[in-house]
C-alpha positions as CSV (number, residue, x, y, z in Angstrom):
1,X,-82.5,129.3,-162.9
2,X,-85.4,131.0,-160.4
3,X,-85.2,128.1,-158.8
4,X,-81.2,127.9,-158.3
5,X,-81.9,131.8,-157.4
6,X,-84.5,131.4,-155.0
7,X,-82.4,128.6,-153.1
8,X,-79.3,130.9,-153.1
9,X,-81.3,133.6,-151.3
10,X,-82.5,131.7,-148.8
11,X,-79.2,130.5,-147.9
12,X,-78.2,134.5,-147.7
13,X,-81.3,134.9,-145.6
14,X,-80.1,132.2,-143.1
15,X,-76.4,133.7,-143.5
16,X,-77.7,137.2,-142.5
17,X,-78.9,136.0,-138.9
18,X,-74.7,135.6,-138.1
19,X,-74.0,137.9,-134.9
20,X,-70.3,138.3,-135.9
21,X,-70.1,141.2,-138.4
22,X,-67.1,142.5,-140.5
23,X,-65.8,145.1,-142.4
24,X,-66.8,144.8,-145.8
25,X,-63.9,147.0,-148.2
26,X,-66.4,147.0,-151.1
27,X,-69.4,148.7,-149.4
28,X,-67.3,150.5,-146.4
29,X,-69.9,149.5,-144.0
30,X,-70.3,146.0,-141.8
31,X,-71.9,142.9,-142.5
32,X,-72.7,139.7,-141.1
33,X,-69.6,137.3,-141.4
34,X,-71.1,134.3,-143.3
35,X,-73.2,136.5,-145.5
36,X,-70.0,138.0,-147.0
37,X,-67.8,134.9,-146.8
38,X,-70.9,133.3,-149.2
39,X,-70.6,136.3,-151.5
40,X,-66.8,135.8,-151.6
41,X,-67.0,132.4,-152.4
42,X,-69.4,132.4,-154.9
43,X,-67.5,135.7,-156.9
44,X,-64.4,133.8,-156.7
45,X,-66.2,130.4,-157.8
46,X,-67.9,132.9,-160.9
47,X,-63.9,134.1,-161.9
48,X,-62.5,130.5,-161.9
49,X,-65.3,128.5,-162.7
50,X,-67.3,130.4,-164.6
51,X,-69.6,127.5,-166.6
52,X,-70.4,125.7,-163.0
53,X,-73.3,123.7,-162.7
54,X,-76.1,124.7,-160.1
55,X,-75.5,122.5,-158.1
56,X,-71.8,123.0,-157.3
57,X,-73.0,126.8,-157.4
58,X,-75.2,125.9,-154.2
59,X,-72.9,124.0,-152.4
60,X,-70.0,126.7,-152.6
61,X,-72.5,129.4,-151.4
62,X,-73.5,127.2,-148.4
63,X,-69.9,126.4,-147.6
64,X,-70.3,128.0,-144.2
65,X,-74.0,128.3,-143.9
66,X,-75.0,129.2,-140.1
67,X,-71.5,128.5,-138.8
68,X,-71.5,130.3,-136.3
69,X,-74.0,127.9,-134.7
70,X,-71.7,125.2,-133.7
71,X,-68.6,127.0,-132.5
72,X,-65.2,125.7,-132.3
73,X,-64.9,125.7,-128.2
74,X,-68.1,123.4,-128.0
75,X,-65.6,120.5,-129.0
76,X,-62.6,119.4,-127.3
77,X,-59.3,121.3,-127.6
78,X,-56.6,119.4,-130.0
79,X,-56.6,118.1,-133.4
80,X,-59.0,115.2,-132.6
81,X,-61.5,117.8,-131.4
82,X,-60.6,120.0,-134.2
83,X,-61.5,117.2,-136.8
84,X,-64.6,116.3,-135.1
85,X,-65.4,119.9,-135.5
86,X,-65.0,119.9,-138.7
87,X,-66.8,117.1,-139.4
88,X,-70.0,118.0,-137.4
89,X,-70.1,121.3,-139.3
90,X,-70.0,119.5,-143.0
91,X,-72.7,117.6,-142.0
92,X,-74.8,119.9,-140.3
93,X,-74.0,122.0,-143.3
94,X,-75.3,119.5,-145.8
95,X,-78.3,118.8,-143.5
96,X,-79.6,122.9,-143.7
97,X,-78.6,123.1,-147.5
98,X,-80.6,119.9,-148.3
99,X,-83.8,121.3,-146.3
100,X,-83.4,124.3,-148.4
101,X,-83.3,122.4,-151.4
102,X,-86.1,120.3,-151.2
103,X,-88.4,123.3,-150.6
104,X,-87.5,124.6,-153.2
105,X,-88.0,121.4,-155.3
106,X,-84.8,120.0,-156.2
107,X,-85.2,115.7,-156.0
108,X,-83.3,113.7,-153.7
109,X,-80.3,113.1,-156.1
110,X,-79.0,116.6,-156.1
111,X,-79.7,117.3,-152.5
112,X,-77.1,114.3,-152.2
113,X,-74.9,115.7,-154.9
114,X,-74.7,118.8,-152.8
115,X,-74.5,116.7,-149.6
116,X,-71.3,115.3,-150.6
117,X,-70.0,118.3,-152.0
118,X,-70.0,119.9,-148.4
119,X,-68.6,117.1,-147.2
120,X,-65.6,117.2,-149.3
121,X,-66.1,113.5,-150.5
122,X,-63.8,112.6,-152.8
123,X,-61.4,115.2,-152.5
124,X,-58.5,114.6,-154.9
125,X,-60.8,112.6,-157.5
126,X,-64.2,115.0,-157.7
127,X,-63.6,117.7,-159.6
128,X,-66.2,119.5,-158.3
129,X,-64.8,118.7,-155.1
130,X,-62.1,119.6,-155.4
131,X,-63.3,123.0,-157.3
132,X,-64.7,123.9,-154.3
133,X,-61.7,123.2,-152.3
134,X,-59.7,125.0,-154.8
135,X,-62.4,128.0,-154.4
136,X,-62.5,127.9,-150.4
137,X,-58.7,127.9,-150.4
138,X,-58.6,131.2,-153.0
139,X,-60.9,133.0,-150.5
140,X,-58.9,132.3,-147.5
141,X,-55.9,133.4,-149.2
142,X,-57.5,136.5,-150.6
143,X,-59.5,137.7,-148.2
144,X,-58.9,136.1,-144.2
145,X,-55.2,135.0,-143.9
146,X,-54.0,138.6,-143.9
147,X,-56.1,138.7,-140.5
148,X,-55.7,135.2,-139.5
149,X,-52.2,136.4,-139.2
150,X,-52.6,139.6,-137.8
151,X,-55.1,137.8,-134.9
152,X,-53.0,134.9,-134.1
153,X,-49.8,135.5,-134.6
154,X,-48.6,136.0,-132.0
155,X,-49.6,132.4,-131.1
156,X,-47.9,130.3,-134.0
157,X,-44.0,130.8,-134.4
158,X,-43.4,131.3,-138.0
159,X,-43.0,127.5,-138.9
160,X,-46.5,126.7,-137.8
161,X,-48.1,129.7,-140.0
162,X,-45.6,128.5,-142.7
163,X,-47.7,124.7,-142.1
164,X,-51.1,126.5,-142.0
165,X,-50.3,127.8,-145.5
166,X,-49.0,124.5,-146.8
167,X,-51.5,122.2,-145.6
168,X,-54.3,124.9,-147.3
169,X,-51.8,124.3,-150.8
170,X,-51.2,120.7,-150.2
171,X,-55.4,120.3,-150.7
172,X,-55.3,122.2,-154.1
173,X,-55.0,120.9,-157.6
174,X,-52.4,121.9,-159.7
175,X,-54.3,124.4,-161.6
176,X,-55.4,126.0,-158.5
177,X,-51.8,126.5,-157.2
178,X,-51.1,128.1,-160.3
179,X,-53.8,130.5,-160.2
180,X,-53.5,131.3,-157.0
181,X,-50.5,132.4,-157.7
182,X,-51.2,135.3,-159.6
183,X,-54.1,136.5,-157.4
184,X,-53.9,140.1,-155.8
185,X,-52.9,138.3,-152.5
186,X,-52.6,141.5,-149.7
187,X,-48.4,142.5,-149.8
188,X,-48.5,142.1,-146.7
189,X,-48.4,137.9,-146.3
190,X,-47.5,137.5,-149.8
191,X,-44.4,136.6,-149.0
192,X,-45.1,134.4,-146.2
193,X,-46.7,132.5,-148.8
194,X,-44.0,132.8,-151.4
195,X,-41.8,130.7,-148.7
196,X,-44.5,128.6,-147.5
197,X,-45.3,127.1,-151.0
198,X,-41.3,127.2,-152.5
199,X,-41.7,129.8,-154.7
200,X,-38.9,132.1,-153.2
């Protein structure tokens, strides 16, 4: 487990150098952006998946690790460029977790394992692909779609926020719809997402 813990602060070390800070509710000061989204992630990953390997522990830590380096407006503007963002960032993702893993020792199999985690392969039929999922959608829910909202909404009519929402469900499993329903979501887009996923 010093191992595991070793790896997990170096991705906190790398996540620390993000420029974009935030407001963090649980300390009342700012902190870098990706720093706290890890934390998030893996507090979330500790409530509903408490008896995770290590290695799905590393990957949903390093979900967003140096994010900030390859920015949205560096691709082209539509949904093509939107995917190939998305894609560049999985891989290049995988690519600084795995350098991170092998100094710390970990063999080429579960640098893979990890890999393909961040890549979401298998989505659907991994379960620990699709735990992360389930985990990356609980945090969005919880803690960024309250201000995704309050940021952009003045750009997406209601049906479009209402799709945002349903495509984030449509990638859950069943159990984490469920849960996620009786999460502490903010009042404020509760409802929103009450309509968006048919519950209302």
């Amino acid at each position: 487990m010093d191992r595991l813990r070793r790896t997990l602060a170096a991705i906190d070390r790398l996540n620390a150098g993000d420029p974009v800070v935030e407001p963090d509710p649980a300390t009342g000061g700012d902190r870098p952006r990706a720093l706290l989204y890890g934390e998030r992630m893996s507090d979330r990953l500790a409530a509903y998946e408490p008896d995770a390997g290590e290695l799905l522990r590393i990957a949903v830590r390093a979900q967003h690790i140096r994010r900030w380096e390859i920015p949205r407006d560096s691709f082209p503007t539509g949904r093509q460029g939107y995917h190939r963002w998305r894609r560049r960032l999985a891989e290049y993702h995988a690519e600084l977790t795995g350098e991170l893993m092998a100094a710390e020792g970990y063999d080429e199999k579960s640098i893979r394992t990890v890999g393909r985690l961040l890549r979401k392969e298998g989505l659907k039929r991994d379960p620990q692909v699709q735990t992360l999922e389930d985990v990356a959608a609980q945090v969005f829910l919880l803690h960024y779609l309250e201000r995704f909202v309050a940021e952009h909404g003045h750009e997406h009519d209601e049906d479009k926020l209402l799709g945002i929402i349903r495509k984030t469900w449509n990638k859950m499993s069943e159990r984490g719809r469920r849960e996620s329903l009786e999460l502490p979501i903010p009042g404020a887009v509760r409802p929103t997402v009450l309509v968006a996923v048919g519950e209302v």
